[in-house]
N, C-alpha and C positions, 0 to 999 in steps of 0.2 A: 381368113380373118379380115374384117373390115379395116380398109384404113381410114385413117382421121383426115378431115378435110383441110385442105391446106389454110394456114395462118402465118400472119408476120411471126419473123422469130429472128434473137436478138443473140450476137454470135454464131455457135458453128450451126451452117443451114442442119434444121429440123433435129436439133439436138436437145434443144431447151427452145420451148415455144415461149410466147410472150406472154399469153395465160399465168403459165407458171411463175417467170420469173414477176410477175406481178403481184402472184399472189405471195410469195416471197418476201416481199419488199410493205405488204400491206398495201399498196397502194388502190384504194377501190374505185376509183375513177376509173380508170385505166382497166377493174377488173369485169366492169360496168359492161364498158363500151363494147370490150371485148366479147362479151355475151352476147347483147344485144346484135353485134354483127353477125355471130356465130352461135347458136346456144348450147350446140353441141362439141364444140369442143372441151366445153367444160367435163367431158368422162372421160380424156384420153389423155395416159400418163406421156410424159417425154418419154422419147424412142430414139437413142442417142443411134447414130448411122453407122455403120460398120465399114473396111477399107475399101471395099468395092465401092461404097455410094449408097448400097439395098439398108433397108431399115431393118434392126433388130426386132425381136420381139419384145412387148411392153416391159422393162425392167424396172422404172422410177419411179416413186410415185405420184400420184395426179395431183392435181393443182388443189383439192380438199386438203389430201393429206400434208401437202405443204403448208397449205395457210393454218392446218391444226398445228404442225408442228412449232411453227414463230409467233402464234397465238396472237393470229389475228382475226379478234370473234367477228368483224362484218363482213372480211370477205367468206369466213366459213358459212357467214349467213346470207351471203349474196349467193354462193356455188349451194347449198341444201336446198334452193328456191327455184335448182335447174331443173327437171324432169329427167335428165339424162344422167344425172349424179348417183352413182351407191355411194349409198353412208358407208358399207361394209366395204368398198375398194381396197383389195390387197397388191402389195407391191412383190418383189420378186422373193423379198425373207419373210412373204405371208404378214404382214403391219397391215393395219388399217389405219382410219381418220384420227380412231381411239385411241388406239395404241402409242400413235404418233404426241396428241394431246397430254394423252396422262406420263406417258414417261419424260416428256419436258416441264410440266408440272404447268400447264394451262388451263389452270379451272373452269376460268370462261367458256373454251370453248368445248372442254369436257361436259359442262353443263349445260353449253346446246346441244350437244349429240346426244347425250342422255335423255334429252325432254323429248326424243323420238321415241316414237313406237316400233319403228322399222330399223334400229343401231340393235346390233347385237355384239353386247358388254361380253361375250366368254369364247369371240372366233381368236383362237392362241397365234402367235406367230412359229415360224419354224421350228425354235427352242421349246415349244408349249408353252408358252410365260401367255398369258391374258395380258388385255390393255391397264387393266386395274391392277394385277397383281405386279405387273411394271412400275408401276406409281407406289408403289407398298415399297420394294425395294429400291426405289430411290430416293425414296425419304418423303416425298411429299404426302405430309399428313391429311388434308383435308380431302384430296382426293384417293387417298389411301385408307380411307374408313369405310371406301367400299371394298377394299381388295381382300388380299392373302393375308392371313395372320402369319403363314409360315412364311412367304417371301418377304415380309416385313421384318420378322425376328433373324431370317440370314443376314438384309441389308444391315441390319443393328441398329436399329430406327426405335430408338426409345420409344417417343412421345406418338408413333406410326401403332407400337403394338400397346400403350397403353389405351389408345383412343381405341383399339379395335377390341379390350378386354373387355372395356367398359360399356359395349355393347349387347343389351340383354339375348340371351340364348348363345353367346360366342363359345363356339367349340376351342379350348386352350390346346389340344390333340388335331385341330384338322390338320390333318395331310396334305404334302406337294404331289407332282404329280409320280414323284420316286416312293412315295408312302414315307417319305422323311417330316415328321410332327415341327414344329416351331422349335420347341428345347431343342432337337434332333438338330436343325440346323441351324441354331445361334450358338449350342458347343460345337459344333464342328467349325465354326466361322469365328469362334473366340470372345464372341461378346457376352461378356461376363453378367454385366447387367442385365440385359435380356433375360438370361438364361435363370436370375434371381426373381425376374417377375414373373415367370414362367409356373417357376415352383412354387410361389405364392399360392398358386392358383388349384382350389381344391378337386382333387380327382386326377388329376394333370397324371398321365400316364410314365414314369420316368425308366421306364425299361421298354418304352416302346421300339418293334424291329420296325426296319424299313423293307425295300425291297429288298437288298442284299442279304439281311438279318442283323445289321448293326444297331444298336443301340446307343443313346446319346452319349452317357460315358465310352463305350467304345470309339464313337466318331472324334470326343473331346483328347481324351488318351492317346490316339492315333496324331494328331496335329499338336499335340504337345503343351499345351494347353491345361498347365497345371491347377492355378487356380481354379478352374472352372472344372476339374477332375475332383480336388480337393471338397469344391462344396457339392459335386454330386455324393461322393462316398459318405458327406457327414449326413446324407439322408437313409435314415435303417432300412428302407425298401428297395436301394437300388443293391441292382444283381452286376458285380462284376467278374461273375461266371458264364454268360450269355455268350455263346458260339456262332458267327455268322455264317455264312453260306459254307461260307472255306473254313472253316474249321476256327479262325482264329476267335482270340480271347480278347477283352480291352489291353491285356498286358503284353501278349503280343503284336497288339494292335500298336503299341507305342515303342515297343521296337524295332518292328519294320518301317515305321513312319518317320521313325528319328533315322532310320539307315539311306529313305531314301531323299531324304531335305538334307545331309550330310555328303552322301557319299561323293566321292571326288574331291572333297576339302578338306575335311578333316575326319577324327573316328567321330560315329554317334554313340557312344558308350557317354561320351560327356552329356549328349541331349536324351537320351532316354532314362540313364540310372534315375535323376530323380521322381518320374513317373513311375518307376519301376520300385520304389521304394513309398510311394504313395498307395499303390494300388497292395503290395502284399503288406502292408501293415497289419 
């Protein structure tokens, strides 16, 4: 592996270069000059040093990814103007420039990376979560109108999934990457409202399985989650017969759920009977 060429660096030697903590700070003067003396340092993450003295392998992110993160759109547009820069630079949890921007909720400089040709909006980090579908579940609306409808309805992001309904052609069913639908995971996650605009929604599939073969009432009934049990059942088409992998039922579902958020405190008999009295009505 090529190493990076030597630079001032400010603290522990070669741990944090001055690039970075520049671009950190916004300061673009200083991210200016830096180039200009250097232009290539601009593609190389901090390499914090290990006890011998030898340099680790790249773990941090690059001086891009930082200035996306603190959303500072001129040095993100001073470092895209390097030749030695990827837009796409992943750090050691797989983040990009993207990722970094939209899940801090930096539009600006989401909306330079996006006016590239060369960013690619769907490289996932570690977890699989996209830079968008990040921004959906954090709430940030405006840059969440590009993301996930279902990572928006886990986050419980109202005004996130009604901007994304009201989008012509929006699938109210697309799937995460577990095949868990939006409903699917705004009852499991308890947000009651969500899970009312959801149904709204004509065709909305409300016994859809996922990977495991759980079904929304099952995932809702399972975390105890009554009301959100209560207005699935008042709809005539939901099946709360539906068996997932292992065999269980939403009713068993909410027994074992209530056994295992109790056990060691108290009985779950107290947090389950009332599910259990919902579901065999």
């Amino acid at each position: 592996m090529m190493e990076p060429p030597e630079s001032p660096t400010l603290g522990t030697p070669l741990s944090r270069s001055a690039l970075s903590i520049a671009a950190q700070q916004g300061d673009n003067a200083t991210v200016r000059r830096l180039l200009e003396e250097t232009p290539s340092q601009a593609s190389y993450p901090d390499r914090p040093p290990r006890r011998d003295g030898r340099l680790r392998r790249a773990l941090r992110p690059d001086p891009l990814s930082i200035a996306a993160q603190n959303g500072h759109d001129e040095v993100v547009a001073l470092l895209l103007g390097q030749k030695s820069v990827d837009p796409n630079a992943r750090d050691k949890h797989g983040c990009t420039p993207l990722w970094y921007a939209s899940s801090a909720g930096n539009e600006g400089v989401v909306g330079l990376l996006l006016s590239r040709t060369d960013v690619d909006v769907d490289l996932p980090d570690s977890y699989g979560q996209t830079p968008l579908a990040c921004a959906a579940r954090a709430g940030h609306e405006r840059i969440g109108r590009h993301a996930s409808l279902a990572h928006a309805a886990e986050g419980g992001h109202e005004a996130v999934v009604r901007a994304l309904l009201a989008q012509p052609g929006i699938d109210p069913d697309s799937p995460d990457e577990w095949r868990r639908t939006p409903l699917a995971l705004a009852a499991s996650a308890g947000h009651a409202t969500v899970v009312s605009l959801l149904l709204e929604q004509p065709g909305v599939d409300i016994n859809a399985v996922d990977a495991l073969g759980q079904t929304p009432l099952f995932l809702a009934a399972r975390q105890g989650h009554q009301p959100i049990v209560r207005g699935l059942l008042a709809r005539p088409d939901v099946r709360a017969d539906v068996r997932d992998g292992s065999g269980h039922t939403a009713l068993s579902a909410a027994a074992l759920g209530a056994t295992r958020r109790w056990r060691g405190s108290c009985s779950a008999a107290g947090m389950w009977r009332p599910i259990r009295g919902i579901l065999m009505v």
